[in-house]
MIZALO-987751 format. One record per residue: residue number from 1; x, y, z of N, C-alpha, C, O, CB in turn; residue in three letters. Coordinates in pm, 1 decimal, decimal comma. Glycine has a CB too. Layout:
N
<kolti:NUM	n_u:X	n_v:Y	n_w:Z	ca_u:X	ca_v:Y	ca_w:Z	c_u:X	c_v:Y	c_w:Z	o_u:X	o_v:Y	o_w:Z	cb_u:X	cb_v:Y	cb_w:Z	pake:ALA> $
...
REM end
This chain:
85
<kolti:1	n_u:285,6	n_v:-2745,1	n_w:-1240,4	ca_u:239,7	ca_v:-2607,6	ca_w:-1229,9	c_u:284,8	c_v:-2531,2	c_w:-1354,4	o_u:403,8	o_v:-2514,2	o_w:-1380,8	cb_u:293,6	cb_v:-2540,3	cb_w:-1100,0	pake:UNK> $
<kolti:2	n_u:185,9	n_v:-2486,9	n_w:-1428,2	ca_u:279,8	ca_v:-2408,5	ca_w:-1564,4	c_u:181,3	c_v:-2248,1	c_w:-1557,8	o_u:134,4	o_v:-2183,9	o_w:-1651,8	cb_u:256,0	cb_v:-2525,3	cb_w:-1778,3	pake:UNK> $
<kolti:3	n_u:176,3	n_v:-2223,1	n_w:-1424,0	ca_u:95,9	ca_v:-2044,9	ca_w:-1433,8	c_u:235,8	c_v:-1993,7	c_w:-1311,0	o_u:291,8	o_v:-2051,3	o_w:-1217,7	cb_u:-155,9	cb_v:-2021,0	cb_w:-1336,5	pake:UNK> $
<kolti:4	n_u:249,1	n_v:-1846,3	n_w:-1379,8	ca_u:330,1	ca_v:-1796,3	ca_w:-1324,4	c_u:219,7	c_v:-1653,3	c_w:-1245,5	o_u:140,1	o_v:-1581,4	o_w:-1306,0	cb_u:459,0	cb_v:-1772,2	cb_w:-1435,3	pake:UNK> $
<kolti:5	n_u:244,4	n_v:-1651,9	n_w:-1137,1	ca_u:176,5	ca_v:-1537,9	ca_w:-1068,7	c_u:244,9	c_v:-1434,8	c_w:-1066,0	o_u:357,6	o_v:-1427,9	o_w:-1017,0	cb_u:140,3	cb_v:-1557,3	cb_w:-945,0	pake:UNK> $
<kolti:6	n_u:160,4	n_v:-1309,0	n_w:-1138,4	ca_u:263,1	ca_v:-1173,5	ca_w:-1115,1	c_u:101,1	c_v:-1104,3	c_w:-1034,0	o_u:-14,9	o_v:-1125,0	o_w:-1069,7	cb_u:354,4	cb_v:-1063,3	cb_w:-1315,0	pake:UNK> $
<kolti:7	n_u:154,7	n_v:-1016,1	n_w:-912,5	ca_u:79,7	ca_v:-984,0	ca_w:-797,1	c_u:108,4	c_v:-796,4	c_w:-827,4	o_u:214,5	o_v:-733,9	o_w:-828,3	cb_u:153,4	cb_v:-1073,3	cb_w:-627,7	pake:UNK> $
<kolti:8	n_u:14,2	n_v:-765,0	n_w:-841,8	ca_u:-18,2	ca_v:-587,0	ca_w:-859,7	c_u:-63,9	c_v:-567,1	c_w:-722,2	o_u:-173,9	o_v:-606,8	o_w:-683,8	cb_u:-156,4	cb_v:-527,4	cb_w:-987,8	pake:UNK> $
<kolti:9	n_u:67,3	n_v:-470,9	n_w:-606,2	ca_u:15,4	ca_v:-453,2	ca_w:-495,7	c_u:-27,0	c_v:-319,7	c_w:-485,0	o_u:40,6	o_v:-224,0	o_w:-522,8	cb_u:93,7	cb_v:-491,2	cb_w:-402,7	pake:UNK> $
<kolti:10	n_u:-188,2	n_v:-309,3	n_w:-410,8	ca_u:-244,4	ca_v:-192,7	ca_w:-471,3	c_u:-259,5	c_v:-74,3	c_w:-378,1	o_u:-278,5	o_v:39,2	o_w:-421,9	cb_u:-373,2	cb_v:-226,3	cb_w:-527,6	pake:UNK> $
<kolti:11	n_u:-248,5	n_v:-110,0	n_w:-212,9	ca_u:-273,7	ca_v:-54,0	ca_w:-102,4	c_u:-176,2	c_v:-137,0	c_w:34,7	o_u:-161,6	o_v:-259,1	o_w:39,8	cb_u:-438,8	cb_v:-60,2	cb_w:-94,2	pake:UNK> $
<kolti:12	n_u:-135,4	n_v:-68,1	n_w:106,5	ca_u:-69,4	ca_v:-121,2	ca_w:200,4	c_u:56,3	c_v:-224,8	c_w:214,3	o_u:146,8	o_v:-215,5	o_w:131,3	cb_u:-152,3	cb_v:-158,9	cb_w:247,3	pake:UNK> $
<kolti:13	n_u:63,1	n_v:-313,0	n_w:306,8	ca_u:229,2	ca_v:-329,9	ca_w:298,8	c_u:172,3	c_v:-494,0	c_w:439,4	o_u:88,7	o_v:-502,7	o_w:529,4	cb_u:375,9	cb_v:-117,2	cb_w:382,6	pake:UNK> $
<kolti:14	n_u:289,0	n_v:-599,9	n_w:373,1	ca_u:266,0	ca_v:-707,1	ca_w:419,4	c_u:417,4	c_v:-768,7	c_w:385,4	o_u:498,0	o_v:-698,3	o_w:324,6	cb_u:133,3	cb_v:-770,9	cb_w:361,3	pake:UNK> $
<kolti:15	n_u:442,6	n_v:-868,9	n_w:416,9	ca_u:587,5	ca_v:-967,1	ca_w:391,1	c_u:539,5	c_v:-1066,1	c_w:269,7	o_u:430,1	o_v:-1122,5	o_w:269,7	cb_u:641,3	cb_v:-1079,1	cb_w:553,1	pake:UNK> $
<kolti:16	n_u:613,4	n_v:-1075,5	n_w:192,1	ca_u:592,4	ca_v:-1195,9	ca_w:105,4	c_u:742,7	c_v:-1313,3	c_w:131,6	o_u:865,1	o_v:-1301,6	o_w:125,1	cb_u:576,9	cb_v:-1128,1	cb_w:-77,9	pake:UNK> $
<kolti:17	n_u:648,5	n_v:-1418,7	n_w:161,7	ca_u:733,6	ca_v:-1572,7	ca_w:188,6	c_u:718,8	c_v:-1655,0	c_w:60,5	o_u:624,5	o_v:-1691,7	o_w:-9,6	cb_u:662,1	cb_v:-1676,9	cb_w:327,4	pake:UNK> $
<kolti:18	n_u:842,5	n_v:-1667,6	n_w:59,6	ca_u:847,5	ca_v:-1797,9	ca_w:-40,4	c_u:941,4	c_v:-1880,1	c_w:-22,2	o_u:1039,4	o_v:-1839,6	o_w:40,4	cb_u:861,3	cb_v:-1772,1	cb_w:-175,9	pake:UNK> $
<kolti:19	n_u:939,2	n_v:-2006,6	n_w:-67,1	ca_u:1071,2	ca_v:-2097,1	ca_w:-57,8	c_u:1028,4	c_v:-2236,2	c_w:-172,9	o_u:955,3	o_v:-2254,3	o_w:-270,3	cb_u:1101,0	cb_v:-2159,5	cb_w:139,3	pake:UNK> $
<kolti:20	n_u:1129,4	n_v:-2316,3	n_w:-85,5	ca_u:1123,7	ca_v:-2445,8	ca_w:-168,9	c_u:1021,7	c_v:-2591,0	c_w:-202,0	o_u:1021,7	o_v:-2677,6	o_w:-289,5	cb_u:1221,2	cb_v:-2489,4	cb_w:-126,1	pake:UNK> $
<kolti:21	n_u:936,8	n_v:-2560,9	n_w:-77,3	ca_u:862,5	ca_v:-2676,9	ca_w:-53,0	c_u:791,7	c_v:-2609,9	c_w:40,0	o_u:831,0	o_v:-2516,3	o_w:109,7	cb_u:931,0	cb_v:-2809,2	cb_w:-12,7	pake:UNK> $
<kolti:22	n_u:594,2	n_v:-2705,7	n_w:37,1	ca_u:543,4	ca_v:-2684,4	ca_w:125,4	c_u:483,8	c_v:-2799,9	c_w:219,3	o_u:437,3	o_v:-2902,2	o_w:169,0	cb_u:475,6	cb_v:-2607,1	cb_w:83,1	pake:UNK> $
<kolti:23	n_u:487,1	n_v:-2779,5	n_w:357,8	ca_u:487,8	ca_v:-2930,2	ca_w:454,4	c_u:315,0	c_v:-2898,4	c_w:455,5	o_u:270,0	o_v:-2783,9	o_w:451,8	cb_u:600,6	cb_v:-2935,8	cb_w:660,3	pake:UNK> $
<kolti:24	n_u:244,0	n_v:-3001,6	n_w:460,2	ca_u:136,3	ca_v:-3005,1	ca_w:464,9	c_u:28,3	c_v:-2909,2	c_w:427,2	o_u:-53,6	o_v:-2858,2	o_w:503,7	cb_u:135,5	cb_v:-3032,4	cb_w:550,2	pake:UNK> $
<kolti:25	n_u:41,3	n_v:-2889,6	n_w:280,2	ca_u:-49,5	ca_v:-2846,2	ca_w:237,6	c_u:-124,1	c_v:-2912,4	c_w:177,4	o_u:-85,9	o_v:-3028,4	o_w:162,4	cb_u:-29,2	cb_v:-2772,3	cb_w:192,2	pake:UNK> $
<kolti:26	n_u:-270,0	n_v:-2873,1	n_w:111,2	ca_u:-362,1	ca_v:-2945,6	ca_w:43,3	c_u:-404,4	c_v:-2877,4	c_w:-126,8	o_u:-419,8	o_v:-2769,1	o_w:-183,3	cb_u:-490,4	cb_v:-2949,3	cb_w:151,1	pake:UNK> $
<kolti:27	n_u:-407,8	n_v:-2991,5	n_w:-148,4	ca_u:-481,2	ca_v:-2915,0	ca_w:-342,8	c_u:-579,6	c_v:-2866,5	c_w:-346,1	o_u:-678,8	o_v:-2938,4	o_w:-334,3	cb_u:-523,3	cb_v:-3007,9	cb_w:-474,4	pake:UNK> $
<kolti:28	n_u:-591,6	n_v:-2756,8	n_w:-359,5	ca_u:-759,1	ca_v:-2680,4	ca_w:-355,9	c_u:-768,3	c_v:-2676,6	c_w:-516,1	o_u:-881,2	o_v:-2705,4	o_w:-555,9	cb_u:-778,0	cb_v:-2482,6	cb_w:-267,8	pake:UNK> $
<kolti:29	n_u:-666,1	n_v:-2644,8	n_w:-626,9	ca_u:-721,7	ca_v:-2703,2	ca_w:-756,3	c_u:-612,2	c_v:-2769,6	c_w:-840,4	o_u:-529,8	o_v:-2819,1	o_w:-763,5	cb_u:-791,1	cb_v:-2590,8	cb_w:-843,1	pake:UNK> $
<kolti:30	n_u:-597,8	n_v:-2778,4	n_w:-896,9	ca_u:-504,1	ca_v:-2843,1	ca_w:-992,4	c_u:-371,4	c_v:-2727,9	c_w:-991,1	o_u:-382,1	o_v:-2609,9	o_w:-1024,3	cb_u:-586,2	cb_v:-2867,7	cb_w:-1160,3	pake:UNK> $
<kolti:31	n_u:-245,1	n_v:-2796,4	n_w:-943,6	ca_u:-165,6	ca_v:-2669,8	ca_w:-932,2	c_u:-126,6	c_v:-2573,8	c_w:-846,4	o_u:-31,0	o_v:-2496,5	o_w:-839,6	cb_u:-198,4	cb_v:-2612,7	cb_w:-987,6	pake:UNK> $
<kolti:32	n_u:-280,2	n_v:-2610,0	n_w:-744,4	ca_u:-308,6	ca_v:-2463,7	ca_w:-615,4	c_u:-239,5	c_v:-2557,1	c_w:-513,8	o_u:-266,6	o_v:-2675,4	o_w:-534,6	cb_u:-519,0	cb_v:-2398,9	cb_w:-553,6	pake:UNK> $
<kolti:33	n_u:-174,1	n_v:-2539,4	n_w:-430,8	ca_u:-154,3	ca_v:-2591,4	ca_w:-282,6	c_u:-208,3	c_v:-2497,0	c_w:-215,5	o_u:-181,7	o_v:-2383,8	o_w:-256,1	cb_u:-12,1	cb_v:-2617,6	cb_w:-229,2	pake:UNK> $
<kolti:34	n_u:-300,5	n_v:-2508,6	n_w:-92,8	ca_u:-334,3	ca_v:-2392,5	ca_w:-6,3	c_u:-302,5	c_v:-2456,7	c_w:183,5	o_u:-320,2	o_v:-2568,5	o_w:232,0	cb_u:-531,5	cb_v:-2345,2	cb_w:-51,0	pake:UNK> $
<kolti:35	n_u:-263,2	n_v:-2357,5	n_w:231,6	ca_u:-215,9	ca_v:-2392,0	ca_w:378,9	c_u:-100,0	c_v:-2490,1	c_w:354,5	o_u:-38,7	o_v:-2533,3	o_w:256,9	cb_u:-340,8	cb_v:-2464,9	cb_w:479,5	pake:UNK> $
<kolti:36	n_u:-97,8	n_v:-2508,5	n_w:514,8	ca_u:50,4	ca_v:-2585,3	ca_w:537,9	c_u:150,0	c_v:-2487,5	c_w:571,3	o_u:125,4	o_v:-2371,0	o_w:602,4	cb_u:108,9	cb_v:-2666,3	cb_w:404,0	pake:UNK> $
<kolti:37	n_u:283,4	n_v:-2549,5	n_w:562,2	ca_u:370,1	ca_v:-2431,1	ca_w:611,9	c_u:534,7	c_v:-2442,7	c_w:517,8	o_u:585,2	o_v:-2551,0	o_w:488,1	cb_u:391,8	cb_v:-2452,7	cb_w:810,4	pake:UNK> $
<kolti:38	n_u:589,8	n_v:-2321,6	n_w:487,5	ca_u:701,3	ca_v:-2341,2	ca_w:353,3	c_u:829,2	c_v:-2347,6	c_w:443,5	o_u:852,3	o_v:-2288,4	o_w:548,9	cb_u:710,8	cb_v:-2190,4	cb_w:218,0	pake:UNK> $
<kolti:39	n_u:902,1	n_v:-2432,1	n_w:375,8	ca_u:1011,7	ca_v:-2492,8	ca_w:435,6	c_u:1107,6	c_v:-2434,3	c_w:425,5	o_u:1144,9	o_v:-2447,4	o_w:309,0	cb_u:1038,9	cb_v:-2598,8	cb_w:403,7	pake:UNK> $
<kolti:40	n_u:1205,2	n_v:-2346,2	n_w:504,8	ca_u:1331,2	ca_v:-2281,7	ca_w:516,6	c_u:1277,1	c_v:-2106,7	c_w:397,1	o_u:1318,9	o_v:-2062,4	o_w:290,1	cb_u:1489,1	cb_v:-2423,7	cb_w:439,1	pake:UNK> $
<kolti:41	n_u:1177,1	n_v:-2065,4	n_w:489,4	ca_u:1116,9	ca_v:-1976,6	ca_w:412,8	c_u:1238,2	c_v:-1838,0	c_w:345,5	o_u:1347,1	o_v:-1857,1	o_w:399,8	cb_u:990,0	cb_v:-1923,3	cb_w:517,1	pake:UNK> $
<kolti:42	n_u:1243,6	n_v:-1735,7	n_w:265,6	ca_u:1315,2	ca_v:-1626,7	ca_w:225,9	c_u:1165,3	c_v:-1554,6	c_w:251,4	o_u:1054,8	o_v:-1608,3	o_w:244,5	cb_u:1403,9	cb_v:-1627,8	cb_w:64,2	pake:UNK> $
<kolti:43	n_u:1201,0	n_v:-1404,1	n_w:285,8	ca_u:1096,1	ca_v:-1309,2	ca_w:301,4	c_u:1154,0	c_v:-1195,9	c_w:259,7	o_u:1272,9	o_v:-1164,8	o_w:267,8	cb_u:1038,4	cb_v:-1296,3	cb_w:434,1	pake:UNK> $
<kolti:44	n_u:1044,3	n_v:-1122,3	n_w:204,6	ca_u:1086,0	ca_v:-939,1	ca_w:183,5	c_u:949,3	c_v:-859,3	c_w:216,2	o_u:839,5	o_v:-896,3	o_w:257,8	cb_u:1138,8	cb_v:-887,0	cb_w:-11,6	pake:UNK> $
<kolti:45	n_u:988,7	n_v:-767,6	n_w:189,6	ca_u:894,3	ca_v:-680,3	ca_w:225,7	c_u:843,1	c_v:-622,5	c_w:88,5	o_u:895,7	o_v:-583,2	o_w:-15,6	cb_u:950,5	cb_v:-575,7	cb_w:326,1	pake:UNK> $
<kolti:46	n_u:695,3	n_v:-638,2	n_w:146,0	ca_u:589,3	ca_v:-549,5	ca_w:-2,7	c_u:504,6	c_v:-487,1	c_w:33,0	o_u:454,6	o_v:-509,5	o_w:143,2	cb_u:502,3	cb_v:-628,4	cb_w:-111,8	pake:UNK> $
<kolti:47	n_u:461,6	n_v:-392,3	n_w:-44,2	ca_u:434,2	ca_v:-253,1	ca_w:-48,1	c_u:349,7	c_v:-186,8	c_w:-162,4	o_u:403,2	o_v:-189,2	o_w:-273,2	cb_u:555,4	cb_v:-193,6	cb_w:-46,5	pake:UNK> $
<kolti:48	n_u:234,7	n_v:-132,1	n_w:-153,7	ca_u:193,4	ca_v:-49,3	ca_w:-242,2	c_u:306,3	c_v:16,0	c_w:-405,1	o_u:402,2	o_v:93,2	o_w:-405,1	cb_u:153,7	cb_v:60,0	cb_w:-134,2	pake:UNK> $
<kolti:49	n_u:254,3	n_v:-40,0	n_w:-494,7	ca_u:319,0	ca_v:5,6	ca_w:-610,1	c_u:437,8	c_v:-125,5	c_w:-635,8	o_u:518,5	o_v:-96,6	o_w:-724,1	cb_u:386,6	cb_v:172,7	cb_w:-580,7	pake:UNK> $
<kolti:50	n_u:453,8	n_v:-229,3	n_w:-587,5	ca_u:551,3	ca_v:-343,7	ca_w:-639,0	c_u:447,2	c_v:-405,4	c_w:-719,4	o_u:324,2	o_v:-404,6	o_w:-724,2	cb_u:627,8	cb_v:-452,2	cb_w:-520,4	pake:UNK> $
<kolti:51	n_u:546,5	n_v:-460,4	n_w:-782,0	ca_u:476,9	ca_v:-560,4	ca_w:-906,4	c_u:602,4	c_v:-676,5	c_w:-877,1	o_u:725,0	o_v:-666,4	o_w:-878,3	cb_u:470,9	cb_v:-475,5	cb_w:-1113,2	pake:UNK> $
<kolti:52	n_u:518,8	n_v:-778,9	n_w:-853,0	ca_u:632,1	ca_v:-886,4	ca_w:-841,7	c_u:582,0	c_v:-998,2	c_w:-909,5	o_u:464,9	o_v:-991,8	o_w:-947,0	cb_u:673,8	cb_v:-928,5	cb_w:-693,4	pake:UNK> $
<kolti:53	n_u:677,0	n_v:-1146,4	n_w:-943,7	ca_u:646,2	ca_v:-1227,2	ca_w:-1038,9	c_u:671,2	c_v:-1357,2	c_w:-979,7	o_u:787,0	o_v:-1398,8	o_w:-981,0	cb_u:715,3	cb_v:-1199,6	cb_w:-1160,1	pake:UNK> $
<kolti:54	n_u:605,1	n_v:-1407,4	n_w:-942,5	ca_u:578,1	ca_v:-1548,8	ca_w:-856,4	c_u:617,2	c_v:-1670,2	c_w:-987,2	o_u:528,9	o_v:-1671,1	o_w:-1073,0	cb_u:373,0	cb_v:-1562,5	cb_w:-788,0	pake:UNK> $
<kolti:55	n_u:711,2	n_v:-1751,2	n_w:-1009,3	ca_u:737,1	ca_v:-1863,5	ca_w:-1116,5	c_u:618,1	c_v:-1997,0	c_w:-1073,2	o_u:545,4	o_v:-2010,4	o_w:-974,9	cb_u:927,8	cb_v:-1923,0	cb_w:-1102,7	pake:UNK> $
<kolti:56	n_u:632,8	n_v:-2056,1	n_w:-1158,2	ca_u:545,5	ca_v:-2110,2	ca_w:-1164,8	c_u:586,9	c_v:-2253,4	c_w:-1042,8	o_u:709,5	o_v:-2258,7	o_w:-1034,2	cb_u:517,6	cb_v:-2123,9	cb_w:-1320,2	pake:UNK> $
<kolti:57	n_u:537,7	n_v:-2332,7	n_w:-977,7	ca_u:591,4	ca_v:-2400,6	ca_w:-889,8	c_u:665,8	c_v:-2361,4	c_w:-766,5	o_u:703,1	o_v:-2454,5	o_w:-695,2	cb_u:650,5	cb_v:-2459,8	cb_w:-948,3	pake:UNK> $
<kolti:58	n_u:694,1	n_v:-2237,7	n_w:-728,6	ca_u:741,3	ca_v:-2200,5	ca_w:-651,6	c_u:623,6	c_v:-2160,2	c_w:-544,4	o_u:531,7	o_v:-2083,0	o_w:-571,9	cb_u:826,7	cb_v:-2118,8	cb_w:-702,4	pake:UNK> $
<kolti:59	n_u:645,1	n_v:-2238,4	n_w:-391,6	ca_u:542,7	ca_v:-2185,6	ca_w:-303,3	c_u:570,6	c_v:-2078,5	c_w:-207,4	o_u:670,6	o_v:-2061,1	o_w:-137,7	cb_u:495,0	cb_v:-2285,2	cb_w:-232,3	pake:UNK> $
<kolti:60	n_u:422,1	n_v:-1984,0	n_w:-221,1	ca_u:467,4	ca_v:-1836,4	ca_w:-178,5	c_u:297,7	c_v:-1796,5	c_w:-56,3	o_u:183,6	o_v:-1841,1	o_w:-45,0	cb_u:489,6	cb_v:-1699,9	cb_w:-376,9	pake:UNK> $
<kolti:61	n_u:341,2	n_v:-1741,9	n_w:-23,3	ca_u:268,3	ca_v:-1679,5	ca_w:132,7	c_u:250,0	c_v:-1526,8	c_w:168,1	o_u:343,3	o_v:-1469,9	o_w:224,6	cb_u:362,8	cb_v:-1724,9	cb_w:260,3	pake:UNK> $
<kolti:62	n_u:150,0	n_v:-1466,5	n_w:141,9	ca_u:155,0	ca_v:-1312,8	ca_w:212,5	c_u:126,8	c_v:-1318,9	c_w:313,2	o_u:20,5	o_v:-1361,8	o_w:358,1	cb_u:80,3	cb_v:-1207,7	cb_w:173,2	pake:UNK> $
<kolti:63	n_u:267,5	n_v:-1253,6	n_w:401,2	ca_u:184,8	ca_v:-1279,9	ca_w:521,5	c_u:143,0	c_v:-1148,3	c_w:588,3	o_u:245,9	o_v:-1081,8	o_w:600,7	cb_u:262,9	cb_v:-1368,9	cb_w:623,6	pake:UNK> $
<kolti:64	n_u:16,1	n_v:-1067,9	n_w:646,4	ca_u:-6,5	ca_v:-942,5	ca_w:660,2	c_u:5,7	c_v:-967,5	c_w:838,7	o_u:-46,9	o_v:-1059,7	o_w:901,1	cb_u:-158,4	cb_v:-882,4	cb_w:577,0	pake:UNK> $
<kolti:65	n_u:81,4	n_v:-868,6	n_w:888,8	ca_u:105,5	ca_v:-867,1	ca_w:1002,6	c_u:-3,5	c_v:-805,6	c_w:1131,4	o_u:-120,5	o_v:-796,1	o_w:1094,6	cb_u:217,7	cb_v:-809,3	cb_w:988,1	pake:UNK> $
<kolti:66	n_u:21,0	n_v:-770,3	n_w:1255,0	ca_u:-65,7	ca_v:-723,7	ca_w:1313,5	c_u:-76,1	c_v:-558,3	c_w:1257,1	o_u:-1,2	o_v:-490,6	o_w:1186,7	cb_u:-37,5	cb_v:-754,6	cb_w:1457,9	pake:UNK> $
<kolti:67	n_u:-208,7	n_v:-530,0	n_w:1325,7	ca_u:-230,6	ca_v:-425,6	ca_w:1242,5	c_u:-199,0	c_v:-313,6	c_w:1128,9	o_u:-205,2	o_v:-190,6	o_w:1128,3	cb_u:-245,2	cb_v:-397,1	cb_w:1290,3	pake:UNK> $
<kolti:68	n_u:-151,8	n_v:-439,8	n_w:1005,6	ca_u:-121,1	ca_v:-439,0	ca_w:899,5	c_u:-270,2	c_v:-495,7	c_w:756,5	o_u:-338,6	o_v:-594,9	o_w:781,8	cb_u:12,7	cb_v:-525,7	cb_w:926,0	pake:UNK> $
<kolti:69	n_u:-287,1	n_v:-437,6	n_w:660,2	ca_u:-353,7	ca_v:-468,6	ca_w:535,5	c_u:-292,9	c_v:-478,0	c_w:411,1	o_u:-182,4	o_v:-425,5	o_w:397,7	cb_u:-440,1	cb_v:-388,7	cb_w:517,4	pake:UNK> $
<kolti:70	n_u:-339,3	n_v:-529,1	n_w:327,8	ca_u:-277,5	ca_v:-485,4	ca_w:210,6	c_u:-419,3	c_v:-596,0	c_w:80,0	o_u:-486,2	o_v:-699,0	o_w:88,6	cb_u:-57,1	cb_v:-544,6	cb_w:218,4	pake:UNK> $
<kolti:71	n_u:-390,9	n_v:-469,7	n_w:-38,2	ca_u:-508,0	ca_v:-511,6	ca_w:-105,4	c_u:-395,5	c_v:-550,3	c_w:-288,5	o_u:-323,9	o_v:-464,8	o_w:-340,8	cb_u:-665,1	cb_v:-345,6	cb_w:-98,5	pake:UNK> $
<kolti:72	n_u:-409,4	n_v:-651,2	n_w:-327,4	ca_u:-325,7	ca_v:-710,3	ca_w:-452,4	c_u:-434,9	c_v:-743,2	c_w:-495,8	o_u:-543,0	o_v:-755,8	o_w:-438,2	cb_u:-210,2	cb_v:-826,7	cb_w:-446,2	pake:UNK> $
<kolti:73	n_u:-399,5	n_v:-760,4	n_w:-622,3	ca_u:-411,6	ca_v:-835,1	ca_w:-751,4	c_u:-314,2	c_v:-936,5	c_w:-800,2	o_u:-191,9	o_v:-926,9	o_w:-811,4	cb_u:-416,1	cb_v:-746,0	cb_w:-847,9	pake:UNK> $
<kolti:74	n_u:-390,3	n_v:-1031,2	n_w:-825,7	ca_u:-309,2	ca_v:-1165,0	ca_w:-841,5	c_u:-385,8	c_v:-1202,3	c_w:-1000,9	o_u:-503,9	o_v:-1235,2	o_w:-1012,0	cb_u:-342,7	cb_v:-1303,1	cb_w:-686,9	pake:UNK> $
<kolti:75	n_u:-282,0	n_v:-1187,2	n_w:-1123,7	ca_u:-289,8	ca_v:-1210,3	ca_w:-1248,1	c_u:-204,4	c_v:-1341,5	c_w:-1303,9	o_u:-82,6	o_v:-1333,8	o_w:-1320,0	cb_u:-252,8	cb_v:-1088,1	cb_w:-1305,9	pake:UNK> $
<kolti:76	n_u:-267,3	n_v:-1442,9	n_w:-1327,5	ca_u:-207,4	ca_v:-1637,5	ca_w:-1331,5	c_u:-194,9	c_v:-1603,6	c_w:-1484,7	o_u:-288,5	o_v:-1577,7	o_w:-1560,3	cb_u:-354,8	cb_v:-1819,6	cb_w:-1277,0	pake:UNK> $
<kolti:77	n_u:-1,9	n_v:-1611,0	n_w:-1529,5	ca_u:10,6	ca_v:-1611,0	ca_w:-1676,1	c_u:53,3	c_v:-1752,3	c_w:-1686,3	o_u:128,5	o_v:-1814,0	o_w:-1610,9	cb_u:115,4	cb_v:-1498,9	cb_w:-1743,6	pake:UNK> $
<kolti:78	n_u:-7,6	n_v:-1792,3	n_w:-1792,1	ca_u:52,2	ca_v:-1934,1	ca_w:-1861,2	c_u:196,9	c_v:-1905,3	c_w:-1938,2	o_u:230,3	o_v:-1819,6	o_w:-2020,0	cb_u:-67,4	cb_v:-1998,7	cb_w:-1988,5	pake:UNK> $
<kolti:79	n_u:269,5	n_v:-2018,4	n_w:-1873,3	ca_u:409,0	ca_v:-2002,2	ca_w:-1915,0	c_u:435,5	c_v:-2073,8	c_w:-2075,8	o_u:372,9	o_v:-2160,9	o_w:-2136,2	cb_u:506,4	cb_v:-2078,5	cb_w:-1791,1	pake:UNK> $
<kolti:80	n_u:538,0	n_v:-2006,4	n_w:-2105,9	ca_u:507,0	ca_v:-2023,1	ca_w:-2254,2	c_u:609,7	c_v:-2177,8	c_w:-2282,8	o_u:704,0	o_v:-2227,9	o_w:-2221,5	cb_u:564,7	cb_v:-1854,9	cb_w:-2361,0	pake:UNK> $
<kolti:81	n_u:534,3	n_v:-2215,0	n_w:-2405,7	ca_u:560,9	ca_v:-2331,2	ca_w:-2438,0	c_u:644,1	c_v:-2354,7	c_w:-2509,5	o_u:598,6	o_v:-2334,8	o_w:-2622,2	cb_u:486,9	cb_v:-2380,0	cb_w:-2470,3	pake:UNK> $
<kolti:82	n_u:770,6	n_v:-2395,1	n_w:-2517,1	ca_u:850,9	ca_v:-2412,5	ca_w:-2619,9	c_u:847,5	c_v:-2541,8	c_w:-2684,6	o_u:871,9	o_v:-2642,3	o_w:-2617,9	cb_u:969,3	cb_v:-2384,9	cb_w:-2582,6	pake:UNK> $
<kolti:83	n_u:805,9	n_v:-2553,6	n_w:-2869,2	ca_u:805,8	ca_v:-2637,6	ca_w:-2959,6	c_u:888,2	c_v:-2722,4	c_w:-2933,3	o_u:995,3	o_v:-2705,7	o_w:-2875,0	cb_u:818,7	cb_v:-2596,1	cb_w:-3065,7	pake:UNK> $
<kolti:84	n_u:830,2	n_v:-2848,7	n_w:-2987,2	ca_u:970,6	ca_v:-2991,8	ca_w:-2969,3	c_u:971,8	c_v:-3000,2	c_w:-3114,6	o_u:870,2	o_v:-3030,7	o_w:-3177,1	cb_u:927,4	cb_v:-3187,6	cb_w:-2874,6	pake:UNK> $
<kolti:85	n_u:1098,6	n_v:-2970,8	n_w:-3178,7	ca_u:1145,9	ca_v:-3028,9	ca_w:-3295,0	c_u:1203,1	c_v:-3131,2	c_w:-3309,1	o_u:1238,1	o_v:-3167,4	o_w:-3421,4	cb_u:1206,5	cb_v:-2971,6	cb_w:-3344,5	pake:UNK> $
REM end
């Protein structure tokens, strides 16, 4: 995985999960895992006006609750490459 996700949250408020590993997920593209479920998850809370920065390989989950929304932007930066001398 060498794209780092930084997420512009633009409206409303949801939990963001992330952790170490994900149990049964599938490759939807090169890099993407989608579904399944993250193992010994950490959560916080997000909110209109955070800007947060997802590393690259790390698997992450919004999860929007009951009558809860929330509208992001999800911007994939390529992590930078450091020269081999």
């Amino acid at each position: 995985a060498e794209w780092d996700d930084v997420m512009l949250i633009q409206d409303g408020a949801a939990t963001l999960q992330t952790g170490s590993e994900v149990r049964g997920g599938r490759q939807t593209a090169p890099g993407e895992l989608r579904g399944g479920e993250i193992a010994n998850p950490t959560r916080r809370p997000i909110a209109a006006g955070d800007v947060i920065t997802v590393p690259a390989g790390v698997p992450h989950q919004v999860l929007v609750g009951p009558g809860q929304s929330i509208t992001y932007l999800v911007v994939k930066v390529r992590q930078a490459r450091t020269p081999h001398h």
